[in-house]
C-alpha positions in Angstrom: 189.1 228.7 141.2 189.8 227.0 144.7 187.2 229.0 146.3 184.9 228.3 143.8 185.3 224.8 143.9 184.7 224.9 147.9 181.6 226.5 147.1 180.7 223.7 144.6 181.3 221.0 147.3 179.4 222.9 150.0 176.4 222.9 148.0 176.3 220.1 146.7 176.8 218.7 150.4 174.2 220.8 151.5 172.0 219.2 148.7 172.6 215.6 149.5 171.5 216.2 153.5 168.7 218.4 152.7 164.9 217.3 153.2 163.4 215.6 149.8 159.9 215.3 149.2 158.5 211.7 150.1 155.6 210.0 150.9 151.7 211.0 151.7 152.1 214.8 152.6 150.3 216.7 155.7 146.1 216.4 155.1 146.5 213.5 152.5 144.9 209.9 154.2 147.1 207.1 154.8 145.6 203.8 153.3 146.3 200.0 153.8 148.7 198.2 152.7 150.1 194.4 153.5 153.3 194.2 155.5 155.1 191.3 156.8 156.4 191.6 161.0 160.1 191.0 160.6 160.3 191.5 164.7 160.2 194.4 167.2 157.4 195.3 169.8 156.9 192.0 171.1 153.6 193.2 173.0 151.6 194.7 169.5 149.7 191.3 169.3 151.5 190.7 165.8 153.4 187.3 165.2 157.0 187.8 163.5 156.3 186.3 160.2 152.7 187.2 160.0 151.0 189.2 157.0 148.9 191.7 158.0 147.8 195.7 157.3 150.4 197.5 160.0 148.2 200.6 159.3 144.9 198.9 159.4 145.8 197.2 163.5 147.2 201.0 164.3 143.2 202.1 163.5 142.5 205.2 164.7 145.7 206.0 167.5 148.6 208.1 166.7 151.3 206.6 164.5 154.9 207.2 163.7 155.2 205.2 160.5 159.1 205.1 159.3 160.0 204.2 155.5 163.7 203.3 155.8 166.4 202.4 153.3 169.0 202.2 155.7 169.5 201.0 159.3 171.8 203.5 161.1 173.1 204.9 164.3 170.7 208.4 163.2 168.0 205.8 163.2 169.0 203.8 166.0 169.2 207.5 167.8 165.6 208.4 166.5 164.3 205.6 167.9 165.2 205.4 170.5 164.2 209.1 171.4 160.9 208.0 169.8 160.5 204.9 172.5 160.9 207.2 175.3 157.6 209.3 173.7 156.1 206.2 173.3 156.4 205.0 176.9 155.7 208.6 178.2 152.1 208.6 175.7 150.5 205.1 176.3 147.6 206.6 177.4 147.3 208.0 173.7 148.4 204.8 172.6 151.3 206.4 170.6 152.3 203.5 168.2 155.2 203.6 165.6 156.5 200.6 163.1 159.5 201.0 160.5 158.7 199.6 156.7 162.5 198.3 155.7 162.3 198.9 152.0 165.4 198.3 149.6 165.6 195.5 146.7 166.5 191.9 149.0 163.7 190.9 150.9 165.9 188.6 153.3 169.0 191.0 154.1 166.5 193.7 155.0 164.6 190.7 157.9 168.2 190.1 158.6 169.3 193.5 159.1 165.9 194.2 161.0 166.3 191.7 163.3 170.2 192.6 164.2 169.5 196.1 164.4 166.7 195.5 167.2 168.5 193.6 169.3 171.9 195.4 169.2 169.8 198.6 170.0 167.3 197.0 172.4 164.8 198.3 170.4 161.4 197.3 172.2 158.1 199.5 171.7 158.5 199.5 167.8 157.9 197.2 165.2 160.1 196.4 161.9 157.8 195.0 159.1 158.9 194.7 155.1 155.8 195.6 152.8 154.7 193.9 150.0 156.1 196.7 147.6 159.4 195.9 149.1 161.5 198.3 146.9 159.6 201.6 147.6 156.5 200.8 150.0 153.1 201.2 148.4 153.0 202.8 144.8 150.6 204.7 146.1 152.5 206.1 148.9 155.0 208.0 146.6 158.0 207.1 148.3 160.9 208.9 146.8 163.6 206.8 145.7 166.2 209.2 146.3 165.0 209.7 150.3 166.8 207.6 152.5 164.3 208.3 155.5 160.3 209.0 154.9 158.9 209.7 158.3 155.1 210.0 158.5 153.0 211.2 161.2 149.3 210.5 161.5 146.5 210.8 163.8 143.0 208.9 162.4 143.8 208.1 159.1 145.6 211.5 158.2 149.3 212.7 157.9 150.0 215.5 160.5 153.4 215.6 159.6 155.9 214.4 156.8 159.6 214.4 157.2 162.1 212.9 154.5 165.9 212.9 154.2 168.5 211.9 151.6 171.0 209.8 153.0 173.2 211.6 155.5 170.5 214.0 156.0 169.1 213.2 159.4 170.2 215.1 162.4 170.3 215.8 165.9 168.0 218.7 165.3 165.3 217.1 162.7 165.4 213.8 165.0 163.6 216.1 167.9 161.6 217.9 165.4 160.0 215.0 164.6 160.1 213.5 168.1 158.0 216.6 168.9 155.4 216.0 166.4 154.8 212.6 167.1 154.2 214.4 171.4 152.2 216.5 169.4 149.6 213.6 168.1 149.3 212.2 171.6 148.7 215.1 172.9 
């Protein structure tokens, strides 16, 4: 019974960190929607409180675009990694901006705003979109993924990575640090 019980809790562990599906997947076009800046990447031309399509100012360019539920030290981690690419691809103009989604609008600008300046987080901006709870309807944002990373180049998702909570690692963070190389590339 013991071992079977193990067996129950590995699984279900295994379940909780695995990839869930999330957000616009590889070929689908990523449309507008309204965002507020919250802060980050001082040098995008965006004003912190300003309203404004993210996606729309990215235009054409490669973009890392981040749904997020929580703001970790996995996330802190991936962005970090993800600012280095950044700075390496400016000639590409590799871009990247984090939606903070969740149910209380001002926690999740106050939680923005600590987060990026205890991680010196400079190339990447954190916005709040109008659908705060899950982003855009249309975006299918699953409510059970804790981390919806989208990739796309032009309009259209290269790739699409999404974890429940606890689910991003050391591995998947330079998985999709490669694929965002990959756009600028």
């Amino acid at each position: 019974m013991r071992a079977f019980m193990a067996a129950v809790a590995l699984m279900m562990a295994a379940v909780a960190s695995a990839e869930v599906t999330s957000g616009p997947q590889v070929g689908d076009r990523v449309g507008a929607f309204t965002v507020t800046k919250v802060t980050g990447n001082p040098d995008d031309g965006v004003d912190d409180g300003k309203k404004l399509c993210y996606r729309c100012k990215m235009g054409q360019r490669p973009v890392v675009m981040v749904f997020a539920r929580s703001a970790d030290e996995k996330l802190a981690k991936f962005l970090l990694k993800l600012e280095e690419e950044i700075e390496e691809h400016q000639d590409s103009k590799l871009s990247a901006f984090v939606n903070m989604i969740g149910t209380d609008e001002e926690s999740m600008k106050k939680a923005a705003a600590e987060f990026v300046a205890k991680h010196g987080i400079k190339r990447v901006a954190f916005v709040i979109p109008e659908d705060v709870a899950n982003g855009p309807e249309n975006f299918n944002i699953a409510p059970d993924a804790d981390l919806t990373v989208i990739c796309y180049k032009g309009g259209e998702v290269k790739a699409n990575h999404a974890f429940a909570s606890g689910g991003l690692s050391e591995e998947k963070i330079d998985a999709i640090v490669d694929a965002s190389c990959e756009m600028a590339e």
